[in-house]
C-alpha positions in Angstrom: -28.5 2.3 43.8 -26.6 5.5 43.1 -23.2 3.4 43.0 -24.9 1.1 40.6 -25.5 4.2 38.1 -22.5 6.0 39.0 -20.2 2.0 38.1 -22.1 1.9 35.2 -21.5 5.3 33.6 -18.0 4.9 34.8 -18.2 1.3 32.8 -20.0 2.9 29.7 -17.1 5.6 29.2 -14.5 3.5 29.5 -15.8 1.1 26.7 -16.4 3.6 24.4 -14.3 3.8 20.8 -12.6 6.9 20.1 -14.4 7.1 16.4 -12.6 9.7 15.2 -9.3 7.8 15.0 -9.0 8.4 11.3 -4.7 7.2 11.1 -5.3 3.5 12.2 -3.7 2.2 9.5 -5.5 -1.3 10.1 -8.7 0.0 9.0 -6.7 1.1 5.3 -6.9 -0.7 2.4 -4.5 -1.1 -0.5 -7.4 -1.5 -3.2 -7.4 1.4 -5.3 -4.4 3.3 -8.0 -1.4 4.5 -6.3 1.1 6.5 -8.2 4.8 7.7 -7.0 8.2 7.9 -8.2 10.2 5.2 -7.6 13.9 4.9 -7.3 16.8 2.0 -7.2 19.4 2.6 -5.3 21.6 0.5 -7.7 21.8 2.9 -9.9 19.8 6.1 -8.9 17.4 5.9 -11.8 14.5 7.4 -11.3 10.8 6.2 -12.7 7.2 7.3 -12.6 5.1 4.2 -11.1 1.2 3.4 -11.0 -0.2 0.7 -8.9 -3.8 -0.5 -9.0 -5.0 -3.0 -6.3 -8.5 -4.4 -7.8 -11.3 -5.3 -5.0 -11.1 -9.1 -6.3 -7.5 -9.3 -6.1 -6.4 -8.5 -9.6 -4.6 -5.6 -10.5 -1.9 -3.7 -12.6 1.3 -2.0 -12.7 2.8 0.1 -15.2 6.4 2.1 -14.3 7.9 4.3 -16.8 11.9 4.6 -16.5 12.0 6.8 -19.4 13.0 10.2 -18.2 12.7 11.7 -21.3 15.6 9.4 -22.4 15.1 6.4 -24.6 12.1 4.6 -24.0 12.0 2.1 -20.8 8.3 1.6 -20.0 7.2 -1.7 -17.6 3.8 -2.9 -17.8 2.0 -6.1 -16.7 -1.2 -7.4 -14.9 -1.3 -9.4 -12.1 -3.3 -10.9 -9.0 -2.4 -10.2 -5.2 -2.9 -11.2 -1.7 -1.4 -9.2 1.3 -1.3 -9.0 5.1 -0.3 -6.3 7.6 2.8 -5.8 5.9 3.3 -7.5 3.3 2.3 -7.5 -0.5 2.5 -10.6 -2.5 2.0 -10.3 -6.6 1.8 -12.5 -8.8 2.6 -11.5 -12.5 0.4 -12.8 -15.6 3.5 -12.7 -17.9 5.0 -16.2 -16.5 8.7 -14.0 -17.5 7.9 -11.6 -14.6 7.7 -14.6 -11.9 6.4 -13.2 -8.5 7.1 -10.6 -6.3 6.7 -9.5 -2.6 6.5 -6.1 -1.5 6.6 -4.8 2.3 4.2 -1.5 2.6 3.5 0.7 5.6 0.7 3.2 6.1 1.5 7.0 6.2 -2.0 7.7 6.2 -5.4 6.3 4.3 -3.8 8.0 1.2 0.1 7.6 1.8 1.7 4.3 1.9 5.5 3.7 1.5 6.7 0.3 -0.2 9.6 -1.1 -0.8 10.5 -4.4 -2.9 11.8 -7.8 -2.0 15.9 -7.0 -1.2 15.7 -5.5 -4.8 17.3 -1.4 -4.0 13.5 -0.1 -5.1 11.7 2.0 -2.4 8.7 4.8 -2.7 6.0 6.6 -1.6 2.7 6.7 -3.1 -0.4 8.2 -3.1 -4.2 7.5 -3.7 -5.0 9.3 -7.1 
């Protein structure tokens, strides 16, 4: 009987989670507004960007390339699906086509991004 107890407090400890995990980035999500500066490499501009990922898979973007120069302000709305990796957007204005973005977690409140072969990459964070 007492190797009975003994295997099954061995068993019980070696099934249990470790809860306090709090960096498995599978357990983030990408709803919420994210906000970074974001660069091309093309040319080494430099903008402010703001992403919001809606619950039901709408959302927005607005990037302002302005820096204090003439004004070069991006805007539109969109919807979006994503997997471990990957970001796919779709924009309302039918001008702005589509777009797929590759993300990785930092942390629940970091996440880097970069765009589809197009020179942009950044790091936001949750606001």
């Amino acid at each position: 009987m007492k190797k009975l107890i003994l295997i099954l407090t061995l068993f019980a400890f070696a099934c249990g989670g470790d809860d306090d995990n709090n960096n498995d980035s599978s357990s983030f999500s990408l709803v919420g507004t994210w906000a970074g500066t974001i660069t091309d490499s093309e040319d080494n501009s430099e903008g402010q960007v703001e992403l919001m990922f809606n619950p039901d898979s709408t959302g927005a973007i607005n990037v302002d390339w302005s820096q204090g120069q003439e004004e070069d302000v991006f805007g539109d709305t969109f919807t979006w699906t994503s997997d471990d990796s990957q970001i796919n957007i779709n924009y309302s204005d039918p001008d702005n086509g589509s777009e797929i973005l590759y993300y990785s977690f930092v942390n629940q409140n970091t996440v880097e991004i970069s765009g589809d072969g197009d020179g942009e990459s950044t790091t936001l964070t949750r606001q």
